[in-house]
C-alpha positions in Angstrom: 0.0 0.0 0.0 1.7 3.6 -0.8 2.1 6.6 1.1 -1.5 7.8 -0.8 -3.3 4.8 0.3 -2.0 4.8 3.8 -3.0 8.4 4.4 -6.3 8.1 2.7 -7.5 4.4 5.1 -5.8 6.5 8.1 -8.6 9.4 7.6 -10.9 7.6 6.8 -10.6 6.1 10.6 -10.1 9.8 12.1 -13.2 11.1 10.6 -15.5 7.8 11.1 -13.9 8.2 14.7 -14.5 11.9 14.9 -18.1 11.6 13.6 -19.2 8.7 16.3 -17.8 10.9 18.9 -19.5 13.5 18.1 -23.2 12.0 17.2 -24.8 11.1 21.4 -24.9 14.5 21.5 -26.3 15.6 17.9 -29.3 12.5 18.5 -30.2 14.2 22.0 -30.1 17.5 20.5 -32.7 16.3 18.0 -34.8 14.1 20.7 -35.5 17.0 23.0 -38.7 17.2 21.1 -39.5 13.7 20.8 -38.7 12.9 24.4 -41.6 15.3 25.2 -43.7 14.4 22.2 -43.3 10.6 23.7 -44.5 11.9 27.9 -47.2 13.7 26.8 -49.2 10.9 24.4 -47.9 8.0 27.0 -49.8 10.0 29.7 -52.3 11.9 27.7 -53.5 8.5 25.9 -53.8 6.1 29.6 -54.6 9.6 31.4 -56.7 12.0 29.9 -58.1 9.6 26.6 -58.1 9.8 23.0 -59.5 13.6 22.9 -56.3 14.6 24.6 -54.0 12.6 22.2 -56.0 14.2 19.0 -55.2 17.8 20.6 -51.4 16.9 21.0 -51.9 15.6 17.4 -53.1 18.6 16.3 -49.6 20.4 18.3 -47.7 18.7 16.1 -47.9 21.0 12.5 -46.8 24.0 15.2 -44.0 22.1 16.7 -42.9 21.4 13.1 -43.2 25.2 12.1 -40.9 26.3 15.4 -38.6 23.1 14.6 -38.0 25.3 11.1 -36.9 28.0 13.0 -34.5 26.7 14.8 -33.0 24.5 12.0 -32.2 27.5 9.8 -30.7 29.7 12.7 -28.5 26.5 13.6 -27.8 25.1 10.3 -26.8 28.6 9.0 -24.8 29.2 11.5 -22.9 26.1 12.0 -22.1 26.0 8.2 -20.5 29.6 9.0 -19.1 28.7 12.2 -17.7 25.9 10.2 -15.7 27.6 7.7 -14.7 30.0 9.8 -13.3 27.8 11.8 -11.7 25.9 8.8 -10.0 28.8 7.4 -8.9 30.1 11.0 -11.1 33.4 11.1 -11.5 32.9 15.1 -13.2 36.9 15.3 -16.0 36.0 12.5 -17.0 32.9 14.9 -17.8 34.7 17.5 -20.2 37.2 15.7 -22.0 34.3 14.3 -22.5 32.9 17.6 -23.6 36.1 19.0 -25.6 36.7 15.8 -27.4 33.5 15.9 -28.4 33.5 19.8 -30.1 36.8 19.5 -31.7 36.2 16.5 -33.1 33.4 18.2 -34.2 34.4 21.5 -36.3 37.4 19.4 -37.8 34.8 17.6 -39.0 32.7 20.4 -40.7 35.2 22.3 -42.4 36.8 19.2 -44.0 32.9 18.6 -44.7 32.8 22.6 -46.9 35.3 22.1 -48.7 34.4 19.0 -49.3 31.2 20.6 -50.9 32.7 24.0 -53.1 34.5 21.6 -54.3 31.7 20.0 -55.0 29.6 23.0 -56.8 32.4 24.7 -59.0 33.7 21.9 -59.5 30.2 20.2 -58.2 30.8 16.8 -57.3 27.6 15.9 -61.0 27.0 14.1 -59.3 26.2 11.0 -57.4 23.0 12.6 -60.2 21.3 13.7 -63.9 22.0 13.9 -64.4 20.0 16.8 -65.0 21.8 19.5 -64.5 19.7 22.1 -60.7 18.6 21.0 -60.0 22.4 20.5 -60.9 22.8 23.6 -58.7 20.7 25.0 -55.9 21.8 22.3 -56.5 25.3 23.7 -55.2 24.8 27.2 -52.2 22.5 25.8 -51.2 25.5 23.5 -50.9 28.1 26.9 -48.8 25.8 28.6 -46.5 25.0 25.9 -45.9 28.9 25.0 -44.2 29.4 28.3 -41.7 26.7 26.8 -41.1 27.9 23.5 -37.9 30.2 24.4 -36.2 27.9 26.3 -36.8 25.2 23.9 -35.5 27.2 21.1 -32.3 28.5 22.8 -31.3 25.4 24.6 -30.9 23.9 20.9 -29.4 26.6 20.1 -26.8 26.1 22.7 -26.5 23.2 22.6 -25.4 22.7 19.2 -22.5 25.2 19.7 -21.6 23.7 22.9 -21.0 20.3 20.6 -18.5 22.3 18.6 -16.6 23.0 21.8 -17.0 19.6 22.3 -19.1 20.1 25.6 -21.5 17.6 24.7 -21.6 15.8 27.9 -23.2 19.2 29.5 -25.8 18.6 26.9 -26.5 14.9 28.0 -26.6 15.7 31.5 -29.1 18.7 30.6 -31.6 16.1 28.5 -31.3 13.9 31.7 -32.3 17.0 33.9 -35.2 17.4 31.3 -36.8 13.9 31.2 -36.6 13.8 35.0 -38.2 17.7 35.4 -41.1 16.4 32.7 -42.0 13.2 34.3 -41.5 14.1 38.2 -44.2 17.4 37.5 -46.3 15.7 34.6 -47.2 13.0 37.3 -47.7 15.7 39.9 -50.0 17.9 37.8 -51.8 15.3 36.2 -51.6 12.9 38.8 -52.2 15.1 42.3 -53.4 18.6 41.0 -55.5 17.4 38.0 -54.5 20.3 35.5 -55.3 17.9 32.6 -53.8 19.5 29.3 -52.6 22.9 30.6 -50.3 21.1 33.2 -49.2 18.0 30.4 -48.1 21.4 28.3 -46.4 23.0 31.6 -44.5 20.3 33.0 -42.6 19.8 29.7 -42.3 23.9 29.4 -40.5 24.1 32.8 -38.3 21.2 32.1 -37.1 23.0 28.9 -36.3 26.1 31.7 -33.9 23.4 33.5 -32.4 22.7 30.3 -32.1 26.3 29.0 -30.4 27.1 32.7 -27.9 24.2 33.1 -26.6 24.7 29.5 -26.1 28.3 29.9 -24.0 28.0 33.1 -21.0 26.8 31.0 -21.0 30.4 29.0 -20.7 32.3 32.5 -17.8 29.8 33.6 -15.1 31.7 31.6 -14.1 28.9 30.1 -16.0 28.6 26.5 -14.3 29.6 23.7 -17.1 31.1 22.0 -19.0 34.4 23.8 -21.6 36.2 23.6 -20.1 39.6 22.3 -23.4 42.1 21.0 -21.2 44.7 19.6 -19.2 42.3 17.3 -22.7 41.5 15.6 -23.1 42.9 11.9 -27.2 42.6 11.4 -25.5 41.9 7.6 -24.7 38.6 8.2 -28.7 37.6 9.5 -29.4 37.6 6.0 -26.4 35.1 5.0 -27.5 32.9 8.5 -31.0 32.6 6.9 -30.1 32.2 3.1 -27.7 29.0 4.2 -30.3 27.8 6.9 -33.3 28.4 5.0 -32.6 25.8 2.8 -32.2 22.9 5.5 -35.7 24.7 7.2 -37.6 24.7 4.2 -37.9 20.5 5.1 -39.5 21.3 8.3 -41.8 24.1 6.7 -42.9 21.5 4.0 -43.2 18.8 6.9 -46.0 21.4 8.9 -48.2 21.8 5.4 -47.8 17.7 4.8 -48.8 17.3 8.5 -51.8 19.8 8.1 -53.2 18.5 4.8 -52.9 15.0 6.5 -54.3 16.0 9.9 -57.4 17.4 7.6 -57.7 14.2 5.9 -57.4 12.5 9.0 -60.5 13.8 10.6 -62.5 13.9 7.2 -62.5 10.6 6.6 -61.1 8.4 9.2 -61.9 10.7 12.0 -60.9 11.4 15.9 -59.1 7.8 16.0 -57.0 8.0 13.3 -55.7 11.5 14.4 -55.0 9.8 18.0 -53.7 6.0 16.6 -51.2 8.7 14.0 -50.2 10.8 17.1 -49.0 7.7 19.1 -47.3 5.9 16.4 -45.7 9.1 15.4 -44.8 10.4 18.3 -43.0 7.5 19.8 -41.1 6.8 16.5 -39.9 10.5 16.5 -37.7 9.4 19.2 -35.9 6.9 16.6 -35.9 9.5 14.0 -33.5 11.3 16.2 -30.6 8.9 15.0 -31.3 9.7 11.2 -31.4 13.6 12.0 -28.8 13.7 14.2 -26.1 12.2 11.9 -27.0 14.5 9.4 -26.4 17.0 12.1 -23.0 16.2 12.0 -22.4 15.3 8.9 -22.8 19.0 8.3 -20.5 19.9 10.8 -18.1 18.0 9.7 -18.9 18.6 5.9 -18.8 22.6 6.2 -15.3 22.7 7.7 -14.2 20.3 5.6 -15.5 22.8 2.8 -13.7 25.8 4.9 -10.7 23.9 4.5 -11.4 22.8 1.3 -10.2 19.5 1.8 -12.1 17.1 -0.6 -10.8 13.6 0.8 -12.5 14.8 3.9 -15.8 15.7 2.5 -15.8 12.5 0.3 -15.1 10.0 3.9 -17.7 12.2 5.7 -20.1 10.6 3.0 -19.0 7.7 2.8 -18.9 6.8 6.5 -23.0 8.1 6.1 -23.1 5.7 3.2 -22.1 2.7 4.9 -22.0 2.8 8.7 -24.5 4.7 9.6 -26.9 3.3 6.6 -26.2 -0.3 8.4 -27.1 1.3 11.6 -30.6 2.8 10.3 -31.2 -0.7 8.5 -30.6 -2.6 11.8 -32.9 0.5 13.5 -35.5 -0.3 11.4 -35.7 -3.6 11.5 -35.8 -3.4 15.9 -38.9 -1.3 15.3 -40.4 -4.0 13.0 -40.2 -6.4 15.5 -41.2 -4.4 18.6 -44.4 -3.0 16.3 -47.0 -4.6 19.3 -45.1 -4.0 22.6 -45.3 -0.5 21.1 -48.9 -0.5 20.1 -49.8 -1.4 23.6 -47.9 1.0 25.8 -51.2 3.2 24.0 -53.7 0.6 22.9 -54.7 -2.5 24.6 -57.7 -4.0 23.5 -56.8 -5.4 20.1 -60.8 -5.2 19.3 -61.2 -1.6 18.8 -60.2 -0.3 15.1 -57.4 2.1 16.7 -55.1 -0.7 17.7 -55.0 -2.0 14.3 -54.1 1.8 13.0 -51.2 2.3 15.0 -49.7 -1.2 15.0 -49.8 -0.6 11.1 -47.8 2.5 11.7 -45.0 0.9 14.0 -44.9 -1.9 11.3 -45.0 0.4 8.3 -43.4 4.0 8.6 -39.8 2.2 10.1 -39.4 1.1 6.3 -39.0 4.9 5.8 -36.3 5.2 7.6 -32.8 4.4 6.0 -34.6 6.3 3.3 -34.9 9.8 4.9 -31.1 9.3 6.1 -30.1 9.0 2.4 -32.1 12.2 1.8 -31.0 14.3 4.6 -27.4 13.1 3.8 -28.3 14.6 0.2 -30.0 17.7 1.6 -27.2 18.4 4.1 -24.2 17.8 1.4 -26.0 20.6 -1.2 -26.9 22.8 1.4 -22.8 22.9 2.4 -21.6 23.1 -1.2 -24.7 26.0 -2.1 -26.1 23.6 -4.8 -29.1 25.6 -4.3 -31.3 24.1 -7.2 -30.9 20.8 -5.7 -31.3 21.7 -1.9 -35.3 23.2 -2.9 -36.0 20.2 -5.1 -35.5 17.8 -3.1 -36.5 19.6 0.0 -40.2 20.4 -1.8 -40.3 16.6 -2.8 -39.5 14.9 0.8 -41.7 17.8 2.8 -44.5 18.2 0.9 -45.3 17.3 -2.7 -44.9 13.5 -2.9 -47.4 12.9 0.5 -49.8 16.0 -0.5 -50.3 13.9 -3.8 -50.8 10.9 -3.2 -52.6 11.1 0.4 -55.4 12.5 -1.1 -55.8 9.7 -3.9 -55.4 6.7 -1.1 -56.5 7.7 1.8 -60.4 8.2 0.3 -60.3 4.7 0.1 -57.3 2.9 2.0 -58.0 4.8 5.5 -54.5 5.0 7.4 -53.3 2.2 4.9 -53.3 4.9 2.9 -51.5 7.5 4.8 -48.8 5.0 5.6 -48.8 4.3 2.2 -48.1 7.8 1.2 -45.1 8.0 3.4 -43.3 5.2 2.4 -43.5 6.4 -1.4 -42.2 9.9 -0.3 -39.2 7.9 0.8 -38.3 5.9 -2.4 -38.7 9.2 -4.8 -36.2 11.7 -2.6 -34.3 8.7 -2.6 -34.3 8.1 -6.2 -34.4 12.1 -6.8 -30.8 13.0 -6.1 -29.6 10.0 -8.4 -31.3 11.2 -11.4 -30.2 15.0 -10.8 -26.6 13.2 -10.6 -27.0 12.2 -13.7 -28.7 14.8 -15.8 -25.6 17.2 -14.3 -23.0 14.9 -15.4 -24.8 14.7 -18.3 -24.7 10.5 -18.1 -23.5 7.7 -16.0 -21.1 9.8 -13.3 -17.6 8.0 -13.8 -16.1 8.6 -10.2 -17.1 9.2 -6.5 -16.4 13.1 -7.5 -18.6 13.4 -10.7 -21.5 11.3 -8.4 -20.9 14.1 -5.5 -20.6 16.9 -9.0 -17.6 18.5 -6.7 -16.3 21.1 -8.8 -12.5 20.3 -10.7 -11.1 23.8 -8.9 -12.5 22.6 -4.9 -9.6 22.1 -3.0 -5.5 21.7 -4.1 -5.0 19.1 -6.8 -3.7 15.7 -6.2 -0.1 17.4 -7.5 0.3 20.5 -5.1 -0.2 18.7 -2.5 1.3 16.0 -0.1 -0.9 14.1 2.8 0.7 11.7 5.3 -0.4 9.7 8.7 1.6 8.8 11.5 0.6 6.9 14.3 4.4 6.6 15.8 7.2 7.8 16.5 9.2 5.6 13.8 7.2 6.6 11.1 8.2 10.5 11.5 12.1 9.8 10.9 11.9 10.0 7.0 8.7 13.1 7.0 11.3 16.0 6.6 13.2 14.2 3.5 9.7 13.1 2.1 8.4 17.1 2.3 11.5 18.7 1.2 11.3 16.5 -1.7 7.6 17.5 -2.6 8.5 21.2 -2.7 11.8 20.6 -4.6 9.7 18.6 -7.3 7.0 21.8 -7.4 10.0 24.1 -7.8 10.2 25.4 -4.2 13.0 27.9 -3.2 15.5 25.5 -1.1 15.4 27.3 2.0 11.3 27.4 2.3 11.8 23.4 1.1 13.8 22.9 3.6 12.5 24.4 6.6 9.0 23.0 5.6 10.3 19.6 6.1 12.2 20.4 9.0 8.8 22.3 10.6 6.7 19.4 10.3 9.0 16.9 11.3 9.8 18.6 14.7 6.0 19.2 15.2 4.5 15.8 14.2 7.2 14.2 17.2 6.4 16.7 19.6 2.7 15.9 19.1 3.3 12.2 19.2 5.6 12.4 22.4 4.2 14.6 24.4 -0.3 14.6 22.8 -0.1 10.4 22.6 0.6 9.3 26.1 -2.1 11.4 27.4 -4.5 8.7 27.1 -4.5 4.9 26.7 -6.2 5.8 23.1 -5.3 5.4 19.5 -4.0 8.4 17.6 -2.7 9.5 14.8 -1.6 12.8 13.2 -2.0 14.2 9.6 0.4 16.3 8.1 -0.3 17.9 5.0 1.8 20.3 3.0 -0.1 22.3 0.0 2.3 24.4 -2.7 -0.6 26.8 -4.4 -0.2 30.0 -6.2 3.4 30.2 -4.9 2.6 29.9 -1.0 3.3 26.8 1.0 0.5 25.8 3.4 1.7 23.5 6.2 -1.2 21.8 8.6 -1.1 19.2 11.4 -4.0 17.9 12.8 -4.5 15.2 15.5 -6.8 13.9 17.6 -5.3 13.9 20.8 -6.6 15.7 23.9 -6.9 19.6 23.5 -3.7 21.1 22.6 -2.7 24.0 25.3 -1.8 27.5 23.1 0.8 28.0 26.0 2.5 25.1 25.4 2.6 25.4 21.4 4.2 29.5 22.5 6.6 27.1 24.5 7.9 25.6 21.5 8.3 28.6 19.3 10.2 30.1 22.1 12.4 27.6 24.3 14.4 28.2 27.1 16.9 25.8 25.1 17.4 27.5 21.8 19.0 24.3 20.7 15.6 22.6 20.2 12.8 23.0 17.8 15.3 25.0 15.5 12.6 24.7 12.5 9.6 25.3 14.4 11.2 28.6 15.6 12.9 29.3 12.0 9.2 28.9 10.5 7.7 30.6 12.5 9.7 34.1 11.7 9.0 33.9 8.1 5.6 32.6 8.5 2.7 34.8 7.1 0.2 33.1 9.0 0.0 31.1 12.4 -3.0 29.9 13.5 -4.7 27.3 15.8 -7.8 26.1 16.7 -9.0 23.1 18.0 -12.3 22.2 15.8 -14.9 19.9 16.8 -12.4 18.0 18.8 -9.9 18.0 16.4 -6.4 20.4 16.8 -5.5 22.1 13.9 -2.2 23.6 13.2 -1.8 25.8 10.0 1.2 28.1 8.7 1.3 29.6 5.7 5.0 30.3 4.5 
């Protein structure tokens, strides 16, 4: 195997590694929703009845509306987090940050208080005639307002927090959640019998505990990203929501598919099918999280990788959704399958009434949908990163909206919830099918290569020729790196002494980093050096996995006490244009530009 081939299985690990460490956090992020979607029609089906689970039902189209929201903000910002990070702009993150959090906390209240209006002025005719279920939907809608802010900025921090890789904070804060919602759903339901207002509040004050615990990190001092109001540029809203909106427009398609189904729902199957759709759907949300929250970092991932312009990167992010995670989604699927009538019944026990049947046909059915929205998100995720904008609405308008809102109305008529089922599984197959067929009418026929499949422009990134990538995992290996760089930049017709010092650099760096960054642990590492000649600059990176490199120490090393050691490091580093660190989404990242 050459040098090449070695480098290219070695980061393939890192990032598979990188992405798997990175994903608990990314699925909880995404489940915050479902966990309360799952509390409230467990207790509002065995508690309050079937009314109450049709009013939750009819929660859901709002939910998917606010879910919008908060996708754009964080998936336009992350993108431009993520290349700022990758090209080492550390001021321009911040803004972002800042950007994004206020942007977000205006939001929320604004939707607070279109919500209170509704619930206390019964506006929500057009949802459901029934007046009884509206009712009931009423008082749920008060007491989830008082939630909406902290649901909305706890995502939002906690997504950030991920990219500081604080993602246990997060974990412990959905823990704090679950226990707040339960412990107070029992004791208003159970003790103070507040019915649907206190089902709404218990989940809106454990979205205050996880809002609270979250936020304590940012008044620790010790976050790297902070919340600066006069670095904001109002500008850069519009760039946040032209990035995001794509990603958003899913969840905006998803409320009008809910609403057109919810309305055929109650026309012709009526109060049970909105309740035996609720429960099925609500429990699988939980499940969906894994889908959803791989594409979540897949687009981390992929938008530095895109900062950095490092196409290798961007094609094993892909290709580690491709085949791990697809396996994993298959085997999720297939669990869910299985489980379809222990799930039915934690809702539904007698297997007489028509309901049961509905919802154990939806924990049999929709699972199949599964691997297949992966595939999609992966697709939506990847265009949104690279701005293939024409792509990113197609397929968005197909998976949201267009396939279900065509062919619910033909089956449903006559197949009942058969036919919404039905519906959803063909949505699946034609955004999976979609991005193909773009594919090829862009390449114009068969695509030849991973690159023409992916259409990744010629001019992204350095070309195979002016550049050099190589992976060390010890000490041995870094013995021959400063002959093997000088070499490159001789070949591309680099001065001697930049040749020379460029070997020397990365030599000295790559053994201090596997001496002193590998014993640290009792993990696996390994460290990739890459040397770029473009347009007459050399561009040297290191990146490794190891714990989080101390600034101090690297200062340490361009300055010695010794002045005998880390002659190159301290040679580069005076004729260096550029010297920049940062560790990114767990990852440290050395570059100098010469």
């Amino acid at each position: 195997m050459n040098t090449a081939d070695n480098h290219t299985l070695a980061n393939d690990k890192v990032i598979s590694k990188q992405f798997f460490r990175l994903l608990p956090v990314q699925i909880l992020l995404v489940a915050i929703p479902s966990l309360n979607g799952i509390i409230s029609s467990i207790f509002g089906s065995n508690l309050l009845g079937e009314t109450a689970l049709s009013a939750i039902g009819m929660y859901a189209p709002i939910l998917s509306f606010m879910t919008a929201i908060g996708t754009m903000l964080m998936g336009g910002s992350q993108i431009l987090c993520g290349k700022y990070m990758g090209s080492n702009q550390v001021e321009r993150t911040q803004e972002i940050f800042s950007l994004d959090l206020t942007t977000a906390a205006i939001l929320s209240l604004i939707i607070s208080a279109v919500l209170l209006v509704t619930g206390v002025f019964d506006l929500a005719v057009f949802m459901n005639p029934d007046t009884v279920v509206r009712s009931v939907f009423n008082r749920y809608l008060i007491g989830m307002a008082i939630g909406i802010f902290p649901m909305l900025m706890g995502n939002q921090i906690s997504a950030f927090l991920s990219m500081e890789m604080q993602g246990k904070r997060s974990t412990v804060a959905t823990v704090l959640f679950v226990i707040t919602n339960l412990v107070l759903t029992l004791l208003f339901l159970g003790v103070l019998r507040l019915q649907a207002f206190g089902l709404a509040l218990a989940a809106s004050i454990g979205y205050w505990v996880y809002l609270i615990y979250q936020v304590l990190y940012y008044f620790s001092g010790k976050s790297i990203l902070k919340l600066k109001l006069v670095r904001m540029h109002p500008s850069d809203i519009s760039e946040i929501v032209m990035i995001g909106f794509p990603g958003a427009l899913t969840q905006l398609y998803l409320t009008i598919r809910r609403l057109v189904l919810n309305g055929l729902m109650v026309r012709y199957i009526g109060t049970a099918g909105l309740s035996s759709f609720q429960a099925s759907d609500s429990l699988l949300a939980i499940f969906w999280s894994i889908p959803l929250g791989m594409a979540a970092v897949s687009r981390m991932m992929m938008s530095v990788a895109v900062g950095e312009e490092d196409r290798q990167s961007l094609k094993d992010i892909l290709k580690t959704m491709i085949t791990r995670c697809m396996l994993i989604e298959i085997g999720v699927m297939a669990a869910l399958i299985l489980c379809a009538v222990p799930f039915t019944r934690v809702y539904y026990r007698d297997v007489t009434e028509p309901i049961y049947q509905m919802t154990l046909n939806g924990f049999r059915l929709v699972p199949i949908t599964m691997p297949l929205g992966l595939f999609c998100q992966m697709v939506l995720n990847y265009a949104q990163v690279t701005k293939k904008q024409l792509l990113v609405h197609t397929e968005a308008a197909l998976d949201g909206a267009i396939c279900v809102c065509i062919t619910a109305p033909l089956l449903v008529p006559s197949m009942g919830m058969n036919g919404v089922y039905l519906s959803v599984i063909i949505n699946g197959i034609a955004t999976a099918v979609y991005p193909l067929l773009y594919s090829f009418v862009y390449n114009k026929g068969v695509p030849k290569n991973a690159d023409a499949l992916l259409m990744i422009p010629e001019d992204f990134g350095a070309a195979e020729n002016e550049r050099m990538d190589i992976s060390l995992t010890s000490l041995d290996e870094v013995v021959n790196l400063s002959k093997q760089i000088q070499d490159f930049c001789l070949e591309r017709g680099v001065d001697e002494r930049r040749s020379y010092l460029s070997g020397l650099f990365l030599e000295e760096m790559a053994g201090n980093v596997i001496e002193g960054g590998f014993p640290k642990d009792n993990k696996k590492h390994s460290v990739d050096v890459r040397v770029v000649h473009k347009d007459d600059d050399i561009i040297l990176r290191i990146k490794d996995d190891c714990v989080a490199f101390d600034p101090l120490e690297r200062a340490k090393l361009f300055e010695p006490e010794d002045i005998t050691k880390n002659i190159g490091i301290r040679m580069v580093s005076k004729i260096a244009q550029d010297v920049a660190y940062q560790n990114i989404l767990g990852l440290n990242v050395l570059t100098i530009r010469i």
